[in-house]
N, C-alpha and C positions, 0 to 999 in steps of 0.2 A: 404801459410804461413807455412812455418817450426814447426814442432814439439815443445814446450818449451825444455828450455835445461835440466830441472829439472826432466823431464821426462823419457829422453831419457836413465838414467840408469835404471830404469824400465820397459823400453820396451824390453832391452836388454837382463834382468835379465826372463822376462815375455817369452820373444822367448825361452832362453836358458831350462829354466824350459818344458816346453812346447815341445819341439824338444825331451830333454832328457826323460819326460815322455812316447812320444809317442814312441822312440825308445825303451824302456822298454817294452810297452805292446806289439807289435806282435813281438817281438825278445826275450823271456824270455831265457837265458842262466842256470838259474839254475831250480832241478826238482822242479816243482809245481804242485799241485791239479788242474784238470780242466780246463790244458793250452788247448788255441783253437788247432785248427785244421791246418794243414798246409793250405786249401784249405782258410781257413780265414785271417788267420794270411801273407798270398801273397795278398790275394781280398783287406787287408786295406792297405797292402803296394802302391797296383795296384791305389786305388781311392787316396790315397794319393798324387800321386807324379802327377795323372790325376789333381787334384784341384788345385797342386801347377803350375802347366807348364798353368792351364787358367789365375791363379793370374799372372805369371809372365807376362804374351802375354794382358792381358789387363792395365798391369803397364806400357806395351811396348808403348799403344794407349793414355791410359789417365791416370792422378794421378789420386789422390785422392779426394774426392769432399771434397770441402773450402781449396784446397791449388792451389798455383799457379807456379808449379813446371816447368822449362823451358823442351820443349822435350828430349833435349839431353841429362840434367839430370835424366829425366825418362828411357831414354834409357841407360844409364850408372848404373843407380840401379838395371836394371831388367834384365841386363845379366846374373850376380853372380847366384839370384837368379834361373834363368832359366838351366842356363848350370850348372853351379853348383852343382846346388840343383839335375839335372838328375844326372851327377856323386854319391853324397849321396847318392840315390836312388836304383843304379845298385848295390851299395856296399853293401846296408842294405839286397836286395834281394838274392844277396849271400849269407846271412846266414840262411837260412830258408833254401833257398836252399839244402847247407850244411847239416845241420839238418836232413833234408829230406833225403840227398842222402844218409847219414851215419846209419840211422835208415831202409831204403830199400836195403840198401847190407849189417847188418847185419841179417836183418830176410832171407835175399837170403844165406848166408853163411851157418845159423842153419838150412835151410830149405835142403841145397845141400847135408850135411850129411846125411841125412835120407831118399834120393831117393835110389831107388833098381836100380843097374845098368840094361841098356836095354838089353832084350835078344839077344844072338849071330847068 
């Protein structure tokens, strides 16, 4: 059985919330106090998109319990989801990434000044 229809901008509203907060927490663009670590802030990306690709691969096998969804429509839902959502994923990784690589070749830059050239 389908979703009510009353609902279903609330679900939407419920994901979009949701998606936007998590994108906030390990991608913080602006300075804050006691931002994690990059080693963290990749680890939730990593378990993240791990939990979405099993939702997506058991969406592939079976709905949801108490509805009675045809395969194909299952299968038509959980593509987006699947390939999709890896796409988002690679992209959000990129910014940490970023981050990272911008904040390791500036202390490589301050650090390269200060070496004593090697003897001749």
């Amino acid at each position: 059985m389908p979703p009510s229809p009353h609902l279903s901008p609330l679900l939407s509203l419920h994901l979009f919330l949701a998606g936007t907060l998590f994108t906030f927490a390990p991608l913080p663009v602006d300075p804050i106090r006691h931002r994690p670590g990059f080693a963290v802030r990749a680890g939730t990306l990593l378990a993240a998109a791990a939990a979405h690709a099993v939702l997506a691969e058991s969406l592939w096998v079976t709905g949801p319990p108490g509805t009675a969804y045809t395969p194909c429509d299952l299968h038509l839902a959980s593509q987006p989801r699947y390939y999709g959502g890896d796409a988002v994923e690679i992209a959000l990784a990129l910014l940490p990434a970023s981050q990272w690589y911008r904040a390791q070749g500036r202390s490589l830059r301050t650090h390269r000044g200060t070496r004593q050239p090697a003897p001749a």
